[in-house]
C-alpha positions as CSV (number, residue, x, y, z in Angstrom):
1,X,368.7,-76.0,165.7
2,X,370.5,-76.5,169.1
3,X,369.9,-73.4,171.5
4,X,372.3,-73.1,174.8
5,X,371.3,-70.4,177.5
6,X,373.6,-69.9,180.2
7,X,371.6,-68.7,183.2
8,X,368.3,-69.7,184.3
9,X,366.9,-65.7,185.4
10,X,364.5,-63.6,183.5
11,X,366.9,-62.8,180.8
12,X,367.7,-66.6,180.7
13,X,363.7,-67.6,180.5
14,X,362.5,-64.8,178.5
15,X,365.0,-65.8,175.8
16,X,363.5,-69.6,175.7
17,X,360.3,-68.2,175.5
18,X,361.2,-66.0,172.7
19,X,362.7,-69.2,170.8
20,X,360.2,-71.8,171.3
21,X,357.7,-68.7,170.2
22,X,359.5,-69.0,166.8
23,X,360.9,-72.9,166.5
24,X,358.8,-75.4,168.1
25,X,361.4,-78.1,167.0
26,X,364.6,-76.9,168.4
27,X,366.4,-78.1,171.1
28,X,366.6,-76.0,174.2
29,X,369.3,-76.3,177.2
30,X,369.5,-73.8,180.0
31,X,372.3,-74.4,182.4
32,X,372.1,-72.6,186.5
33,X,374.3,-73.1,189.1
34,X,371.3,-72.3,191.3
35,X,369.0,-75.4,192.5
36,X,365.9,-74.1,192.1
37,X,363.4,-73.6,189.3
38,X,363.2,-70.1,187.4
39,X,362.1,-67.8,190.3
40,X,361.7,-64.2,191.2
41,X,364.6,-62.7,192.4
42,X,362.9,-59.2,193.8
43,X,361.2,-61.4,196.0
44,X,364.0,-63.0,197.4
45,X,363.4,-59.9,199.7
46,X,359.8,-60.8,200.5
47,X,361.4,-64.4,201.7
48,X,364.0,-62.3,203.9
49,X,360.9,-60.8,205.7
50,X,359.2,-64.0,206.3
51,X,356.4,-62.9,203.9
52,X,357.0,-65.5,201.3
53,X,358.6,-69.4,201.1
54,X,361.0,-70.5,198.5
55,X,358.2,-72.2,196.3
56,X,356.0,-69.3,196.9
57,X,358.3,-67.1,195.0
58,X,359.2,-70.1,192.2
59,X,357.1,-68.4,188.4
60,X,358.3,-71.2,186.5
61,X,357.7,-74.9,188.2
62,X,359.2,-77.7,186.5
63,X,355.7,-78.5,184.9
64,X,356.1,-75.3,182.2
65,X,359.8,-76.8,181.6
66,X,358.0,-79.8,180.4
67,X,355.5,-78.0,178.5
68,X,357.8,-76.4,176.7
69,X,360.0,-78.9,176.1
70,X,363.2,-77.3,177.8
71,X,365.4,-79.4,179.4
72,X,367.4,-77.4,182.9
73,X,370.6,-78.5,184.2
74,X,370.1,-77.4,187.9
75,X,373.6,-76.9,190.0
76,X,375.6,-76.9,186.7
77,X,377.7,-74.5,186.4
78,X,379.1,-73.9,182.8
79,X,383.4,-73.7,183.0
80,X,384.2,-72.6,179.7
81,X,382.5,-71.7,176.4
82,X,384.7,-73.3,173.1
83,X,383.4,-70.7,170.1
84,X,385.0,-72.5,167.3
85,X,383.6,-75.8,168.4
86,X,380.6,-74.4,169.5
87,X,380.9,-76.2,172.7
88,X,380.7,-75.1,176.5
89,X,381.9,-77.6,179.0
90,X,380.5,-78.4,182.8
91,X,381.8,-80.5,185.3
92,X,379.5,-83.4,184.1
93,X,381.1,-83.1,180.6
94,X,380.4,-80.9,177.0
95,X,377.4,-79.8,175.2
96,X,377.2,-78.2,171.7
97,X,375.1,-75.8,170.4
98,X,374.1,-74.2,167.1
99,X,373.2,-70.6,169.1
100,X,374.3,-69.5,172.6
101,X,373.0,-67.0,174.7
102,X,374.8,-65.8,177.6
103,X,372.0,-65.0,180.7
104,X,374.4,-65.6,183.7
105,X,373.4,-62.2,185.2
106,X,375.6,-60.7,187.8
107,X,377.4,-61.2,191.5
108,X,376.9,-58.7,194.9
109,X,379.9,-56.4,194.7
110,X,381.7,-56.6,197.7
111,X,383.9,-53.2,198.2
112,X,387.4,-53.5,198.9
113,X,386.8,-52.9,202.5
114,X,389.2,-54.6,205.1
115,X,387.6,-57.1,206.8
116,X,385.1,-56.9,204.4
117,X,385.2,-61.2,204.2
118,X,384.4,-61.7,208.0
119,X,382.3,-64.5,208.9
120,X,379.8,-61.6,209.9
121,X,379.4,-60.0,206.5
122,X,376.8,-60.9,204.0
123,X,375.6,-59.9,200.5
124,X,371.8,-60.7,199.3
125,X,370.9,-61.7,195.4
126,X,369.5,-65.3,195.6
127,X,367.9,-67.6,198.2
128,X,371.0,-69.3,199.1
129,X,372.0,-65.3,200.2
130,X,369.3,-64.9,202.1
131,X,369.5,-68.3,203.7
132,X,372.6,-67.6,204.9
133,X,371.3,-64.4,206.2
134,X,368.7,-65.9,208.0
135,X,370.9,-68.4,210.0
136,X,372.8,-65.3,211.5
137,X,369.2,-63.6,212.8
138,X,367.9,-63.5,215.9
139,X,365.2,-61.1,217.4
140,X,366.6,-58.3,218.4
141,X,370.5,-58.5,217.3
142,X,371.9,-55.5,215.4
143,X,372.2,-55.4,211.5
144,X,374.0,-53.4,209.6
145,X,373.5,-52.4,205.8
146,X,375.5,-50.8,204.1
147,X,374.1,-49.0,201.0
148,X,371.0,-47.1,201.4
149,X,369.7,-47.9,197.6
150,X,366.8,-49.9,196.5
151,X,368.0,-52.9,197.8
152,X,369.7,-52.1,200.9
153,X,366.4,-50.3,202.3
154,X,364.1,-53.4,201.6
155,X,366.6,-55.6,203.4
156,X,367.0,-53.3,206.3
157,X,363.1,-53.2,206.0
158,X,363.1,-56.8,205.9
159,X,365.4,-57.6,208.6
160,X,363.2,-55.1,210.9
161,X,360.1,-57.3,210.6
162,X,362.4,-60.5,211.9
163,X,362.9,-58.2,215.3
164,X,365.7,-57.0,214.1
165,X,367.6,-53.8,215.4
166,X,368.9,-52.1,211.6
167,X,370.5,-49.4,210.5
168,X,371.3,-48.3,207.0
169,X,374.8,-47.0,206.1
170,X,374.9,-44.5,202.3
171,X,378.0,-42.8,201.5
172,X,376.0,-40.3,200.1
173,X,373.4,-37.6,201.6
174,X,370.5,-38.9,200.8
175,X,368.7,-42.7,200.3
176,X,368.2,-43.7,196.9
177,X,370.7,-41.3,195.1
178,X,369.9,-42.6,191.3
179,X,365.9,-42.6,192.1
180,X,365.4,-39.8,194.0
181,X,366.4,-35.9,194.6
182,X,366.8,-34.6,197.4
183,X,362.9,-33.4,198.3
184,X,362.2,-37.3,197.6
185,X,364.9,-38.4,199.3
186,X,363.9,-36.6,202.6
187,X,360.4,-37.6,202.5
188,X,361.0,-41.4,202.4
189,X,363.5,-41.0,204.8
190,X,361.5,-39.5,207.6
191,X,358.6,-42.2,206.5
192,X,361.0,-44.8,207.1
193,X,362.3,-43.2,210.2
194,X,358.7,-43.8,211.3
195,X,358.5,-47.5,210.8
196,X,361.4,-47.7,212.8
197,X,364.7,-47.7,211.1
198,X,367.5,-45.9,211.7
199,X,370.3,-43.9,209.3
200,X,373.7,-43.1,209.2
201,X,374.7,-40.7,206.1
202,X,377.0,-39.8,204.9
203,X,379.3,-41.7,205.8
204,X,381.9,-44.1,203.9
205,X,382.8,-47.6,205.9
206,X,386.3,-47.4,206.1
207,X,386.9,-51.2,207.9
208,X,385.2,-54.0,209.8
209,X,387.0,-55.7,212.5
210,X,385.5,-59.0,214.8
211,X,384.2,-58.0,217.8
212,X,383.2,-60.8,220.3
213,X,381.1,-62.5,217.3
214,X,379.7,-59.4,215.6
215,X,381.7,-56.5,214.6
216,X,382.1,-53.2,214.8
217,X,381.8,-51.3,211.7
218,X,384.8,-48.4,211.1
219,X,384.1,-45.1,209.2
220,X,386.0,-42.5,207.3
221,X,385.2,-39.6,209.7
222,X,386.7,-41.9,212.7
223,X,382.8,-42.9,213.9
224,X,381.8,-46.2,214.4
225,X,379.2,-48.9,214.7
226,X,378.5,-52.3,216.3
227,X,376.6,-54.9,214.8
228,X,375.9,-58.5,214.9
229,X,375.7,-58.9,211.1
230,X,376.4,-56.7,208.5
231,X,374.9,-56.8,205.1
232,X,376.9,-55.1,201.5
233,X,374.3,-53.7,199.4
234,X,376.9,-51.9,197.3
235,X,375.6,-52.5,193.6
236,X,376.3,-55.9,191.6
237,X,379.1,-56.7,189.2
238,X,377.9,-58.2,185.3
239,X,379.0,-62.0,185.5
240,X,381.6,-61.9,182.0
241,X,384.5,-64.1,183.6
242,X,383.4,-66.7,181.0
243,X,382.7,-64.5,177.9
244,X,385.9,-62.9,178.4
245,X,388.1,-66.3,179.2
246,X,386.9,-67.1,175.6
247,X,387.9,-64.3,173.7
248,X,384.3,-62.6,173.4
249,X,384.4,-59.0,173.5
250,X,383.7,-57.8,177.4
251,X,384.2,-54.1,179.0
252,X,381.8,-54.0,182.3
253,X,379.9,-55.9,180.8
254,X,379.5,-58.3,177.8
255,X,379.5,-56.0,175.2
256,X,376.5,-56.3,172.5
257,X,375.1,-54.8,169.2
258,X,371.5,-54.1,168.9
259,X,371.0,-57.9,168.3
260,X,372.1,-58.9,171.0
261,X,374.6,-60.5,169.3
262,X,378.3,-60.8,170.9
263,X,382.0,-59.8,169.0
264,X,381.5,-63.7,168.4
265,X,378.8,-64.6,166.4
266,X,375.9,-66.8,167.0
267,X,376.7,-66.3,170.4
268,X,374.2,-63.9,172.4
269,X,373.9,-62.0,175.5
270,X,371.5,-60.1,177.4
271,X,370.1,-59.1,181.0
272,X,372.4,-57.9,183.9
273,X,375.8,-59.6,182.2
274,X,374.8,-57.4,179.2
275,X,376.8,-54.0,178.3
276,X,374.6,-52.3,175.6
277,X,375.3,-48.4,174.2
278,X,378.0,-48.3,177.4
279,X,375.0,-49.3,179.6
280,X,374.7,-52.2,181.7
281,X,371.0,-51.8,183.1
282,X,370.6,-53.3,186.3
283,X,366.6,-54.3,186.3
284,X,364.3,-56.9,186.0
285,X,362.4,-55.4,182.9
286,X,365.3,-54.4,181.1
287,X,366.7,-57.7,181.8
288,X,363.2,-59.4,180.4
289,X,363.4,-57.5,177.3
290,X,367.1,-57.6,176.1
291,X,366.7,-61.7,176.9
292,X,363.3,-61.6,174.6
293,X,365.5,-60.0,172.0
294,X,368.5,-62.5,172.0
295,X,365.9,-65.5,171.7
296,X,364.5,-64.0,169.0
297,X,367.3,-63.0,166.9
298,X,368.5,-66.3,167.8
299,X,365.8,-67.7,166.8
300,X,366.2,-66.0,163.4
301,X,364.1,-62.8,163.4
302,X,365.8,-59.9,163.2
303,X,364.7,-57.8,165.8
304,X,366.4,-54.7,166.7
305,X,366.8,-53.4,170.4
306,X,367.4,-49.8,170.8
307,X,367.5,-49.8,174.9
308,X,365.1,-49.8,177.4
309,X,363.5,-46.6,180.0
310,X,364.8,-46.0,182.8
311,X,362.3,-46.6,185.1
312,X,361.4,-48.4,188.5
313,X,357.8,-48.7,190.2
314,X,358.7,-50.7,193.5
315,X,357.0,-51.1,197.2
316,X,360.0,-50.1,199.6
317,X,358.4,-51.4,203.6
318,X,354.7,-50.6,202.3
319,X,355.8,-47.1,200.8
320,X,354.7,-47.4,197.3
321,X,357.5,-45.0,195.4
322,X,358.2,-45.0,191.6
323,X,361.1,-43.0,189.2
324,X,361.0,-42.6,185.2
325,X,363.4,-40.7,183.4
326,X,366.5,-38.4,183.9
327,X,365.2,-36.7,187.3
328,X,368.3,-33.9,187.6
329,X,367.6,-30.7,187.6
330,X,369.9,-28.3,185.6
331,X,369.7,-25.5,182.4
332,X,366.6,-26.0,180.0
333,X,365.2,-28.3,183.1
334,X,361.7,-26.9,184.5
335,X,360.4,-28.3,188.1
336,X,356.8,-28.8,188.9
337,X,356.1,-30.5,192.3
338,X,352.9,-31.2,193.9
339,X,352.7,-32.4,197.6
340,X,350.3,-34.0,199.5
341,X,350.1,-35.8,203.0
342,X,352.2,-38.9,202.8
343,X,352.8,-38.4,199.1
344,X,354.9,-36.8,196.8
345,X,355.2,-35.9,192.9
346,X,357.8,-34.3,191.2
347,X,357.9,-33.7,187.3
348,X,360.9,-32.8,185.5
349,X,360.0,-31.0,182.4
350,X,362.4,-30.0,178.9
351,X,361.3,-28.2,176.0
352,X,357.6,-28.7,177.7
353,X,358.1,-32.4,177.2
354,X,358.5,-35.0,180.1
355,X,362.3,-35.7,181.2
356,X,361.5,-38.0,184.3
357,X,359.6,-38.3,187.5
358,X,359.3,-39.3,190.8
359,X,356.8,-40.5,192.7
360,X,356.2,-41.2,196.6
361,X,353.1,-42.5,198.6
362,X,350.7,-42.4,195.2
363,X,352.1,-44.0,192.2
364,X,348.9,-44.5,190.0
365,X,350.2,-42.2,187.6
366,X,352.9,-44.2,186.9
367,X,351.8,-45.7,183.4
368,X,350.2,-43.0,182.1
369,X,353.7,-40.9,182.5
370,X,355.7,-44.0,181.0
371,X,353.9,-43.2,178.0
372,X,354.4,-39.8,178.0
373,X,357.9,-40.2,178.2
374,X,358.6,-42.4,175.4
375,X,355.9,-40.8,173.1
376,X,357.4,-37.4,173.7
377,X,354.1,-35.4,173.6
378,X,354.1,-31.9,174.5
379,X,352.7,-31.1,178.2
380,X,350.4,-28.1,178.5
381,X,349.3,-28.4,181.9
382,X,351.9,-30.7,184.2
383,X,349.4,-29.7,187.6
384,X,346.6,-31.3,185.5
385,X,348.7,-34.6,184.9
């Protein structure tokens, strides 16, 4: 059996895990435009801040490639996918396969924002991002960046620690609008306020326009700000271009049964190019999971995926924060909060039965409620949680 992943991330490598787990003969091929080895691509932030080198953040060297007798096409980037033939074709030529899983995750989303392609304007998902970031800094210049979720904070918090001047732009009024209410949001706002950042919400960029060689950044409510470089952290876009140019089934995503298995079959998809149930995920666990469950049904074993938790345990500057669950209130929906100095915990209760939390400064509950959220399990006491 011949085995073709397209995408070299943590849907991409927990697939060939899942495959060699289950056919130590076959032949595996994973194809990445990217240069490097299999590497973590949350710590890309960590290599923003200066906390962390390239290799440092590499998990897979080209020793466990070996060991697992994989062989990675580094810099290749796959042009076109032939389902009849089972073929896909590079630049270097064409490659068949028996089973193809589609791992080629997704692209910064860059609003349709004039000026929004200036030399000044940057987006951050993979080392070669960041590297171009880091050729614009300079202690003390101004940064901009816009979008004041997960991502936007840690690269404003990153940029901060190269001496950087940063202020975050949300359209919305509060940070973090899919993690956090609006208690949370407030709380990690003034915490981050402390450390040194600034915010400007809400408040919708309208244009950017050179100035001298920065920019100033235009608004909807006629306000503006200048900056030396400004960063989109606007949400990502699922990478389908080449599903879609060859016929397979695509909506926002690759679209996928609970096999992981495409409109064309033997032909697999998972991670952050993905569209399961309507849903295209977005995270690194979900993404490890749905690629675990395309290698193994592609490996033969019929494995059925039923979606993943919404969840996210994450250290934003220092500030350990987590969120489970649906975390709206609403009918049927009771609160229970608990607040303590630097931290924060909110449960959001139905029927007596966990919905979600959220977590701020103390997140050592964290598993403990994961559990009780996909067991279901009646809560008698939430203050004794």
């Amino acid at each position: 059996m011949k085995y073709i992943i397209v995408g070299n991330g943590v849907a991409g490598m927990a697939a060939a895990e899942a495959i060699r787990g289950r056919d130590a003969a076959g032949g595996i091929h994973i194809y990445t435009e990217e240069e490097y080895y299999h590497y973590s691509r949350p710590r890309v932030i960590e290599y923003l801040g200066g906390l962390a080198t390239p290799d440092k953040i590499v998990i897979r060297g080209p020793e466990y490639y070996a060991k697992l007798n994989i062989q990675l096409f580094r810099g290749t980037a796959v042009e076109s996918i032939d389902t009849a033939a089972r073929t896909i074709s590079t630049r270097a030529g064409v490659d068949s396969f028996d089973k193809l899983i589609l791992a080629s995750g997704a692209t910064s989303f860059l609003p349709p924002v004039e000026g929004c392609r200036s030399d000044c304007v940057f987006t951050l998902r993979t080392i070669a991002d960041a590297d171009r970031i880091l050729a614009r800094c300079a202690s003390g210049k101004r940064a901009l960046v816009i979008g004041g979720g997960l991502l936007g904070i840690e690269t404003a918090a990153s940029l901060a620690k190269r001496g950087l001047c940063v202020s975050v732009v949300e359209v919305f009024d509060r940070l973090l609008p899919r993690q956090l209410d609006a208690d949370g949001a407030a709380l990690l706002r003034t915490m981050l306020e402390r450390q040194g950042l600034a915010f400007l919400l809400p408040k919708k960029t309208a244009a950017v326009r050179p100035a001298g060689e920065g920019a100033d950044v235009f608004f909807d409510d006629g306000s503006s700000a200048g900056a030396d470089l400004v960063i989109f952290s606007a949400g990502v876009r699922s990478n389908a271009r080449l599903a879609a140019a060859a016929g397979i089934a695509c909506d926002r995503g690759i679209l996928v049964d609970g096999h992981m298995e495409t409109s064309a079959p033997g032909i697999y998809a998972a991670g952050d190019a993905a569209q399961f149930n309507g849903v295209v995920y977005g995270l690194w666990p979900a993404a490890k999971e749905q690629g675990s469950f395309a290698g193994r049904n592609a490996a033969g074993e019929p494995a059925l995926y039923q979606g993943s938790q919404l969840s996210a345990k994450l250290k934003v500057s220092g500030i350990e924060l987590a969120s489970l669950g649906a975390i709206g209130e609403g009918p049927g929906i009771a609160v229970a909060t608990k607040r303590g100095e630097g931290t924060f915990r909110r449960l959001f209760l139905s029927g007596g039965r966990l919905a979600g939390a959220i977590l701020i400064g103390d997140t050592s509950s964290f598993v403990p409620l994961q559990r009780l959220l996909k067991s279901g399990e009646p809560i008698a006491d939430p203050e004794a949680l």
